[in-house]
TORDRENBA-307965 format. One record per residue (C-alpha): x, y, z; residue number from 0. Coordinates in steps of 0.2 Angstrom, whole numbers, m for minus. Layout:
N
{atom {X, Y, Z}, NUM}
...
END
This chain:
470
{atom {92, m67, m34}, 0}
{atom {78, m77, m43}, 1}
{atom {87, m79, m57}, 2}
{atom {104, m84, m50}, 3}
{atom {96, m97, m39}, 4}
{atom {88, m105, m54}, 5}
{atom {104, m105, m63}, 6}
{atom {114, m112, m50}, 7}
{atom {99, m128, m47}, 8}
{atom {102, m129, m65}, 9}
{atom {120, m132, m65}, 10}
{atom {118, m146, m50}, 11}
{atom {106, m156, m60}, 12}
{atom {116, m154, m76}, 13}
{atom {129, m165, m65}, 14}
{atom {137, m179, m75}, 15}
{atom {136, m200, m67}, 16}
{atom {122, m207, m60}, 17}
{atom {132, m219, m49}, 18}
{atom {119, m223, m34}, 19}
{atom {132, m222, m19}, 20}
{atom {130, m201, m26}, 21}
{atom {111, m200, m26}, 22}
{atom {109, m194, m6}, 23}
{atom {124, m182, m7}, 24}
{atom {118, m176, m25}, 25}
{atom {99, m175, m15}, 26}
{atom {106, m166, m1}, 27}
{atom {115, m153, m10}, 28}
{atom {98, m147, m19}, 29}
{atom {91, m146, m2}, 30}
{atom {105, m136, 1}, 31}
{atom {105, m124, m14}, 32}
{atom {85, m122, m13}, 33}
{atom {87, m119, 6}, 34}
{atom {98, m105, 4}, 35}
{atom {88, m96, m10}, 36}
{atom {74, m97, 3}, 37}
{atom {83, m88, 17}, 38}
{atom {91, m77, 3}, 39}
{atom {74, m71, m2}, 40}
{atom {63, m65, 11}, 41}
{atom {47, m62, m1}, 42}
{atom {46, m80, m4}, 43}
{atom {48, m85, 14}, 44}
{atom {29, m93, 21}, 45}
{atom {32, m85, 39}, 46}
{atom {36, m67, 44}, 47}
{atom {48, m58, 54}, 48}
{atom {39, m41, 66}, 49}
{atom {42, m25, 59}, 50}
{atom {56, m14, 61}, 51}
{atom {43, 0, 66}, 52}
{atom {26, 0, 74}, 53}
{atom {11, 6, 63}, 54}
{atom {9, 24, 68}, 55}
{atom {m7, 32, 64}, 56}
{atom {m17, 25, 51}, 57}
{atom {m17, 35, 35}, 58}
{atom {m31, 35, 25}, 59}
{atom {m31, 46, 12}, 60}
{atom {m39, 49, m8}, 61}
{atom {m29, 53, m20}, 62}
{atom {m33, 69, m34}, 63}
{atom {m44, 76, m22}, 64}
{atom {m47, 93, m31}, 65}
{atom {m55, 88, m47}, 66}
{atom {m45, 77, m60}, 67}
{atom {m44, 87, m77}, 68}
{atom {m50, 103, m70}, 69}
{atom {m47, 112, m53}, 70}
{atom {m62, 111, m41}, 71}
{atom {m60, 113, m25}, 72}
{atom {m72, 125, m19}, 73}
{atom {m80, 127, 0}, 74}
{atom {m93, 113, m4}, 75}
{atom {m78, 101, m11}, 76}
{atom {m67, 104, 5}, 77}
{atom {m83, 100, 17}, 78}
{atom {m86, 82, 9}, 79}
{atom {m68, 79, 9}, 80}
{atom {m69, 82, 31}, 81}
{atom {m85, 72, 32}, 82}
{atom {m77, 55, 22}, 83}
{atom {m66, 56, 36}, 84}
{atom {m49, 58, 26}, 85}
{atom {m33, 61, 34}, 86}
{atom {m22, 66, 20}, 87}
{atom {m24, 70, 1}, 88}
{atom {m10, 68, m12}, 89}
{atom {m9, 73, m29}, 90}
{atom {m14, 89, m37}, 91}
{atom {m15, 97, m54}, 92}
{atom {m3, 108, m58}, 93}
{atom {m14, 126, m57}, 94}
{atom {m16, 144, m53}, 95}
{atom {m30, 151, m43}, 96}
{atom {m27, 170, m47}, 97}
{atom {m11, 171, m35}, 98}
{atom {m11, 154, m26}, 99}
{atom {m4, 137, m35}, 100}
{atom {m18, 123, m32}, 101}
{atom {m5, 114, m22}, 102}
{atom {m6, 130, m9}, 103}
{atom {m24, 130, m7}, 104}
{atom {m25, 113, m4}, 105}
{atom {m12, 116, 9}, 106}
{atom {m21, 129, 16}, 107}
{atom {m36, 117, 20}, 108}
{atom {m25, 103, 27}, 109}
{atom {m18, 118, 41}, 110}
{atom {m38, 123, 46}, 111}
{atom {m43, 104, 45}, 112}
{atom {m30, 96, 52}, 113}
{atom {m26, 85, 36}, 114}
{atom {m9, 81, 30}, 115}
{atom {m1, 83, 14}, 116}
{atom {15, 77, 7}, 117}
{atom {21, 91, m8}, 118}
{atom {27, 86, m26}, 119}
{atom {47, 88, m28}, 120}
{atom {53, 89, m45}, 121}
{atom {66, 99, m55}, 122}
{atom {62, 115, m62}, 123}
{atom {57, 116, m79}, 124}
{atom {51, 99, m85}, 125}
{atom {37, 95, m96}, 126}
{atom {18, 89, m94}, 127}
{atom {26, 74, m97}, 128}
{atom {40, 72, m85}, 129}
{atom {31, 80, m70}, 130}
{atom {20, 63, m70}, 131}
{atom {35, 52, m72}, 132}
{atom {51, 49, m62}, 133}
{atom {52, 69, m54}, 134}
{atom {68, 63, m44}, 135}
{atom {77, 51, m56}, 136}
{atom {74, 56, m75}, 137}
{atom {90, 70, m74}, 138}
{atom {108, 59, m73}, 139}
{atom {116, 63, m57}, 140}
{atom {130, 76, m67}, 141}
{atom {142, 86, m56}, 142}
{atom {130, 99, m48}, 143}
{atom {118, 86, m46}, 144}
{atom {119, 85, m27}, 145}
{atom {123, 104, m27}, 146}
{atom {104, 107, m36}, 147}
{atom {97, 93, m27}, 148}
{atom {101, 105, m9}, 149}
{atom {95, 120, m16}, 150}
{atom {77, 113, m23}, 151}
{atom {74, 104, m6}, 152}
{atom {78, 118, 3}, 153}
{atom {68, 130, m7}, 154}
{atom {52, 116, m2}, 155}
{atom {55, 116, 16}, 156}
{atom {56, 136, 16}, 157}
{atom {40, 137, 5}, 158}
{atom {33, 125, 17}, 159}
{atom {40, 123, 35}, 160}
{atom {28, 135, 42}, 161}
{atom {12, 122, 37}, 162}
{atom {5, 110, 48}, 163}
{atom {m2, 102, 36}, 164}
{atom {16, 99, 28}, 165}
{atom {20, 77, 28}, 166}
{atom {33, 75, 17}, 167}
{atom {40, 74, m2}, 168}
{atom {32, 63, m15}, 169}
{atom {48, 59, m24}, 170}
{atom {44, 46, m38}, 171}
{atom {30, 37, m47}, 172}
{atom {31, 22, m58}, 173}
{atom {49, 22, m56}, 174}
{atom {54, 7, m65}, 175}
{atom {72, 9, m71}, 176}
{atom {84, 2, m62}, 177}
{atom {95, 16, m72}, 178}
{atom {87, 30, m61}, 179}
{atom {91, 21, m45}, 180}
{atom {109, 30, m39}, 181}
{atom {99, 46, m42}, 182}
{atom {85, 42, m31}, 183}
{atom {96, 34, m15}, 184}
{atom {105, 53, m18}, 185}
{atom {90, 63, m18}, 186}
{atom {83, 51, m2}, 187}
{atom {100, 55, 9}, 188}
{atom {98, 75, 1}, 189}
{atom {80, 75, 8}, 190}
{atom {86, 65, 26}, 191}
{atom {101, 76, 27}, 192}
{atom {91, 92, 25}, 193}
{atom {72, 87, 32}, 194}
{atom {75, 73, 44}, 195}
{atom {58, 77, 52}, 196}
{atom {47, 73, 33}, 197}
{atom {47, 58, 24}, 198}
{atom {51, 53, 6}, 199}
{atom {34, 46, m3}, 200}
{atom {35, 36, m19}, 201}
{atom {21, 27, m30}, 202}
{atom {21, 10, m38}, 203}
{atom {18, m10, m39}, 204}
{atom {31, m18, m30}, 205}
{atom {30, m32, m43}, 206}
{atom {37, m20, m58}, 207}
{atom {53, m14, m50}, 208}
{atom {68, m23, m61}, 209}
{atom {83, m26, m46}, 210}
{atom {69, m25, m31}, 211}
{atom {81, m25, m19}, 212}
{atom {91, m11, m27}, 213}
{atom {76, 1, m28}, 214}
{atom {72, m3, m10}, 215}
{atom {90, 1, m4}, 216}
{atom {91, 15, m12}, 217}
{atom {72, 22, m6}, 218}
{atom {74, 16, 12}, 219}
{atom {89, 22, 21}, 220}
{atom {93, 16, 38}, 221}
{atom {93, 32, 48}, 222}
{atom {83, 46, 45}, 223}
{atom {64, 50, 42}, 224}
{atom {54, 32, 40}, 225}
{atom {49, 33, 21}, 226}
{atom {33, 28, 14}, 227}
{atom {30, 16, 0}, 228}
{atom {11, 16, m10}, 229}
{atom {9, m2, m18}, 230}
{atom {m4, 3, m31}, 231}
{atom {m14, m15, m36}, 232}
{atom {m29, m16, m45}, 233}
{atom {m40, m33, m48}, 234}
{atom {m57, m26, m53}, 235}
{atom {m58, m26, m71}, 236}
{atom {m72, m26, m80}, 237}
{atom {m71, m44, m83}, 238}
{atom {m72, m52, m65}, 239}
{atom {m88, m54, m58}, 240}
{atom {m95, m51, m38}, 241}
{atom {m93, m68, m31}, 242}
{atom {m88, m85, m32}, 243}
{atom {m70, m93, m38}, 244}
{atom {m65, m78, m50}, 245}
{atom {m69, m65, m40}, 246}
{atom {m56, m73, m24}, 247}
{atom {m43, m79, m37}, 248}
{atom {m43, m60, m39}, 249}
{atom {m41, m55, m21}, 250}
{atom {m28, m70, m21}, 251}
{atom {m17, m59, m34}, 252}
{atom {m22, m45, m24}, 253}
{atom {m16, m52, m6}, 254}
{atom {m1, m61, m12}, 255}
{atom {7, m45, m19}, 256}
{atom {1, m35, m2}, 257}
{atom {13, m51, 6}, 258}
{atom {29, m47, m6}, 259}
{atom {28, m29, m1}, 260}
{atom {28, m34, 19}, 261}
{atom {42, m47, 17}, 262}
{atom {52, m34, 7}, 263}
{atom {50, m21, 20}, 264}
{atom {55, m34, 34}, 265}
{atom {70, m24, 44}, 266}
{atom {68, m8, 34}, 267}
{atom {66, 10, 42}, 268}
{atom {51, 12, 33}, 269}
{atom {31, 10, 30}, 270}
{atom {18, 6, 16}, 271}
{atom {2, 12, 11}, 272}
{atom {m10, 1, m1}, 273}
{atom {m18, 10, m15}, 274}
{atom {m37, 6, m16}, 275}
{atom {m44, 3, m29}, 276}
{atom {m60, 13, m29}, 277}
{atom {m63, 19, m47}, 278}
{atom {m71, 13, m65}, 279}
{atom {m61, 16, m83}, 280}
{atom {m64, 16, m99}, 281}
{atom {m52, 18, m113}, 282}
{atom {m49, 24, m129}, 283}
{atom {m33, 21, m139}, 284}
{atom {m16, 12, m138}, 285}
{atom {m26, m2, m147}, 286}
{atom {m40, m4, m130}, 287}
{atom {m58, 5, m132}, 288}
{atom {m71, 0, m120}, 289}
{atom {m71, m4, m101}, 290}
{atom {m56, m8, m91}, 291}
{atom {m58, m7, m73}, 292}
{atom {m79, m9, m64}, 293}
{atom {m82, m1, m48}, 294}
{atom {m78, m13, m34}, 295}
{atom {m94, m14, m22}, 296}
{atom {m94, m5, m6}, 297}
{atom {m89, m24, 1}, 298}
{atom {m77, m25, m13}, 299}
{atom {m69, m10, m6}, 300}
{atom {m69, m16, 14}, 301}
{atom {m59, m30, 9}, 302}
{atom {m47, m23, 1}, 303}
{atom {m42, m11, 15}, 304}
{atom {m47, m28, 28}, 305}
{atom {m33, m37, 17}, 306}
{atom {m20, m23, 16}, 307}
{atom {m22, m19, 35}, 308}
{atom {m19, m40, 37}, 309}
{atom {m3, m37, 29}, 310}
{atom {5, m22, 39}, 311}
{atom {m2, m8, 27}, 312}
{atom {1, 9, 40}, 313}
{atom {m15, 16, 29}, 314}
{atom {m25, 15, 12}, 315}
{atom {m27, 30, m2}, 316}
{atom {m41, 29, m9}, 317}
{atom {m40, 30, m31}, 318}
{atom {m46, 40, m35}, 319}
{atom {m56, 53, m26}, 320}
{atom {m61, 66, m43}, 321}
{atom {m69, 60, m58}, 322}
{atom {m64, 65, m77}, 323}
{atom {m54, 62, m93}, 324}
{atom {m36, 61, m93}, 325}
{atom {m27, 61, m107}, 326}
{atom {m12, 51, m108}, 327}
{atom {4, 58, m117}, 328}
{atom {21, 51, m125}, 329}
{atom {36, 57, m122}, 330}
{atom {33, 68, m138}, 331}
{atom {18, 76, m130}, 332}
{atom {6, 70, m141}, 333}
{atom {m10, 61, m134}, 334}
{atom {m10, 42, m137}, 335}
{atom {m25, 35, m125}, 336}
{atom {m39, 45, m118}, 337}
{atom {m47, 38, m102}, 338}
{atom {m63, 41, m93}, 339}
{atom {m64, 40, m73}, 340}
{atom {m77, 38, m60}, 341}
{atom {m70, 41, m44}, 342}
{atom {m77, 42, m26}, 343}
{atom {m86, 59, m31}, 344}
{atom {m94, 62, m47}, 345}
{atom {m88, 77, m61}, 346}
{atom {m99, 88, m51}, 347}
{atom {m91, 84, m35}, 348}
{atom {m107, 76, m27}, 349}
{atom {m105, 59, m19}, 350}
{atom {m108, 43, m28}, 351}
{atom {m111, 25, m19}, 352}
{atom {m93, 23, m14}, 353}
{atom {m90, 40, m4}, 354}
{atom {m104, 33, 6}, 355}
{atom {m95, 16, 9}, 356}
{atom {m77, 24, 11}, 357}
{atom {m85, 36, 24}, 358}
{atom {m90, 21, 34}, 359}
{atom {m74, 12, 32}, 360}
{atom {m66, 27, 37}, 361}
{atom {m75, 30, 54}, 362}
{atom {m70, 12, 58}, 363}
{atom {m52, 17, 57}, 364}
{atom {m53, 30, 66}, 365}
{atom {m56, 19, 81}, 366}
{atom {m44, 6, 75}, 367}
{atom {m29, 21, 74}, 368}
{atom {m26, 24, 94}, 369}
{atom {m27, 3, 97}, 370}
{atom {m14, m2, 81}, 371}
{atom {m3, 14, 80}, 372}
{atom {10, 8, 95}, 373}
{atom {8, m11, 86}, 374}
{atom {21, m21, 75}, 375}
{atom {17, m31, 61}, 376}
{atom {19, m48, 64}, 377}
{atom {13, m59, 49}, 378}
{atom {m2, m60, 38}, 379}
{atom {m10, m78, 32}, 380}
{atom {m22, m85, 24}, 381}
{atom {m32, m91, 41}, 382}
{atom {m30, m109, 36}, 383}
{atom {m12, m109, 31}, 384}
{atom {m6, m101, 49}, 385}
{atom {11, m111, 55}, 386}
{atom {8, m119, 70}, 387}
{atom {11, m110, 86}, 388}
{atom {13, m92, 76}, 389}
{atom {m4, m85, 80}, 390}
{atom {m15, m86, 99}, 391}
{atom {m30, m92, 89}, 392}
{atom {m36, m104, 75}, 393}
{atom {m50, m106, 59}, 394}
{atom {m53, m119, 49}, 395}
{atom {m63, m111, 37}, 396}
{atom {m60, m104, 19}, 397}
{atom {m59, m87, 12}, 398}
{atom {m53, m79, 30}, 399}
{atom {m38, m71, 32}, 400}
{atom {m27, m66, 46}, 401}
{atom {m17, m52, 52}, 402}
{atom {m7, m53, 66}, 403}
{atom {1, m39, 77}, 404}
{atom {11, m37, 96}, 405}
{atom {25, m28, 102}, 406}
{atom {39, m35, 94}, 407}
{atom {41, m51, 104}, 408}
{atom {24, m59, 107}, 409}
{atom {5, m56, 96}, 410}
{atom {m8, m48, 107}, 411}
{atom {m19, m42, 92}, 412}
{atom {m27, m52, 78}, 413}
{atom {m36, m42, 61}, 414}
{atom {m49, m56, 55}, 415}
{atom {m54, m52, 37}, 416}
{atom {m71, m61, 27}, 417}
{atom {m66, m62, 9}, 418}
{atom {m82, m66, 4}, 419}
{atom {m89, m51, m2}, 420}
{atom {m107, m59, m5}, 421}
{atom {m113, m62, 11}, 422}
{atom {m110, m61, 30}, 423}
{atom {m103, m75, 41}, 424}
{atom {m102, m81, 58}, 425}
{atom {m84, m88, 61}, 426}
{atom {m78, m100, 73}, 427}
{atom {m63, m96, 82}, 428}
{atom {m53, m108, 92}, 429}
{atom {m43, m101, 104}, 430}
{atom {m25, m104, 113}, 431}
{atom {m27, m114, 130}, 432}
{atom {m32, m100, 144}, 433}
{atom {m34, m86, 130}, 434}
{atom {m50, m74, 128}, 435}
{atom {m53, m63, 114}, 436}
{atom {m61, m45, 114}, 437}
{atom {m68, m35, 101}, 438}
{atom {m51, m22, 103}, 439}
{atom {m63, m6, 96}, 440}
{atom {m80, m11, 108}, 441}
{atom {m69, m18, 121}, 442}
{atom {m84, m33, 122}, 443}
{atom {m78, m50, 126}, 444}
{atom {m82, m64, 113}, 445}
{atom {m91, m77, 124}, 446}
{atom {m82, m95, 121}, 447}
{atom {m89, m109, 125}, 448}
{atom {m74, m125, 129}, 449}
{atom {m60, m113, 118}, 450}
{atom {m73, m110, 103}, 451}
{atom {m79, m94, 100}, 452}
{atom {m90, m85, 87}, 453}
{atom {m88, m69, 79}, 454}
{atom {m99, m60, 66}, 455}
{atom {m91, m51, 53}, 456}
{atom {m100, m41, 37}, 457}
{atom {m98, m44, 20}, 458}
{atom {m81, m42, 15}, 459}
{atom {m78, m35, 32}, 460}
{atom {m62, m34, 46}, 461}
{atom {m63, m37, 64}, 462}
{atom {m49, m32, 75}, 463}
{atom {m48, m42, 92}, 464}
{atom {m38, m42, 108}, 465}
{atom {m32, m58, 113}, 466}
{atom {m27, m59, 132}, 467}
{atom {m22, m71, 143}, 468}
{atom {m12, m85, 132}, 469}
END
């Protein structure tokens, strides 16, 4: 839509004569023409409409949890795993434990802890290769292909109706050819017609999808199960330091793209889930060698899930969980980058700093879930950039931002998230005429004193208030 707009503001200026008695109608009809790509594309919009769907329980899960380029996932392994507070895990290697695969096991933990698990569909016999890379889209729909399609999805929810810990499909990951989009909005309506209690999962960076719109027709169906979109973003490269003006021009990449995923889900019957970064890299090949991502800092890693929950993110997964060596592959097999993690756990499977700092973050969701799961998304800002009359309170401070949530119709919860990672703060809310504000997880009120109240929030922490009475 982007690139029509432009060439259709193009052709306008292009217009031949410069007679003056022209100019306002010449004027107007840019106004117009820019107008209408606003209203025709929703990501660039500055305000938001509510979600189509409230939250639900907030997910927060870690990705590879059972090891990376090995399978470890041993009675010590599943323990840490139900202390950091996890509610589902994602992504397992593809192994053999005498009888059992790796994905069974797993799934036998997620039924005695009460953890959830969405279950890799692919098409029988593809490579190393493939089974990593477009599982639902890289066969061309043929003239069996919905006839195959019904028998692999039944085969999944006969292998695995019985399992609480059962949550879905993940479908696709870094799916980005638009070629392979007819094939996924089949395999999503096989999955709805077949599973409508489950949802369809898929992985990627909204940014990278060529015809946006298609791949979001085509994943999100109108009826059915409420499918689950995981933005993956990561800011902390090696380069960026802890603080000051690169460090928040990071998190502005970060944010901005967490808005284009809640304006692109605006109406649809579906959720999303951010990807938080939580790992170092290092790389070897394709023409890198040396560090490529740091660790982000136990307040690096609150504001990212503080900033995905300000932009209507139903959860976070954590990336990644295992630390390791994977090697990456072309399509011929052969090995063209090798790339060391660190993950939330080290290659032992002891915890690191950061298993320490998700398990707090954690808990704090945990009392945030029963409070925002019945909410609707209603907009996220920047706390100095809110548009008048949108939000029951105001800040005019920097490096704040705001998330706001309600029941469709009216906001009656505000996410306020410190993005300075540095240092706490003590911010200075005004409030709407007649409102209070109370601390939605404590249930303390925030004393104000003429409209002005003040609430204390950590380093690159989140704060989720009630705000009554407007």
């Amino acid at each position: 839509m982007k690139d029509r707009s432009r060439l259709t503001c193009l052709s306008a200026s292009a217009l031949p004569g410069s007679p003056l008695s022209l100019s306002f109608f010449f004027l107007a009809f840019l106004f117009l023409v820019t107008l209408g790509c606003q209203f025709a594309n929703p990501a660039d919009s500055k305000t938001f409409e509510p979600s189509r769907l409230p939250l639900g329980e907030l997910t927060a899960g870690v990705w590879l949890p059972a090891g990376l380029d090995e399978f470890r996932f041993g009675p010590e392994d599943q323990q840490r795993l139900v202390e950091l507070g996890a509610n589902q895990i994602e992504w397992l290697q593809r192994s053999e434990e005498g009888d059992l695969t790796a994905e069974e096991i797993a799934m036998d933990f997620c039924n005695r802890s009460g953890l959830h698990m969405p279950v890799y569909y692919e098409a029988p016999g593809f490579s190393p290769y493939d089974k990593l890379r477009n599982w639902a889209t890289r066969t061309s729909p043929g003239e069996d292909f919905d006839a195959q399609l019904r028998l692999r999805i039944l085969g999944l929810k006969t292998h695995w109706q019985g399992d609480a810990g059962f949550a879905g499909y993940l479908i696709g990951h870094e799916d980005y050819s638009r070629k392979a989009y007819g094939a996924l909005a089949r395999t999503v309506v096989a999955l709805s017609a077949e599973d409508p209690l489950r949802p369809a999962v898929t992985v990627g960076n909204i940014d990278s999808y060529p015809k946006v719109e298609r791949f979001l027709d085509a994943f999100f169906t109108d009826t059915g199960p409420s499918n689950l979109f995981q933005h993956e973003h990561y800011v902390f490269r090696d380069h960026v330091p802890t603080s000051g003006s690169k460090l928040q021009e990071a998190l502005d990449d970060l944010v901005e793209g967490y808005g284009r995923v809640a304006r692109r889900l605006q109406g649809r019957n579906g959720r999303w889930h951010a990807i938080v970064q939580a790992h170092s890299e290092t790389r070897d090949g394709n023409g890198v060698t040396g560090a490529f991502y740091r660790k982000p800092t136990p307040a690096e890693l609150r504001v990212q899930v503080g900033l995905a929950l300000a932009r209507g993110a139903a959860g976070v997964i954590y990336f990644l969980y295992s630390s390791g060596v994977e090697q990456v592959l072309n399509q011929d097999g052969e090995v063209t980058q090798r790339r060391e993690y660190e993950g939330v756990v080290d290659r032992l499977g002891l915890p690191t700093d950061s298993y320490f700092a998700i398990q707090r973050i954690n808990q704090e969701l945990r009392r945030m879930s029963p409070i925002m799961e019945g909410l609707r998304f209603h907009g996220g800002y920047d706390a100095r950039q809110v548009p008048t009359g949108v939000a029951p309170l105001s800040i005019s401070e920097d490096d704040l931002d705001l998330g706001l949530f309600g029941d469709g119709a009216n906001v009656s919860h505000v996410i306020v998230v410190n993005r300075l990672t540095d240092r706490a703060r003590a911010v200075r809310l005004k409030l709407a005429a007649g409102a209070d504000a109370v601390d939605a997880v404590s249930g303390d009120t925030l004393e104000a004193v003429e409209g002005l109240a003040s609430l204390e929030i950590e380093a690159g922490g989140f704060r989720l208030l009630s705000v009554r009475g407007r």
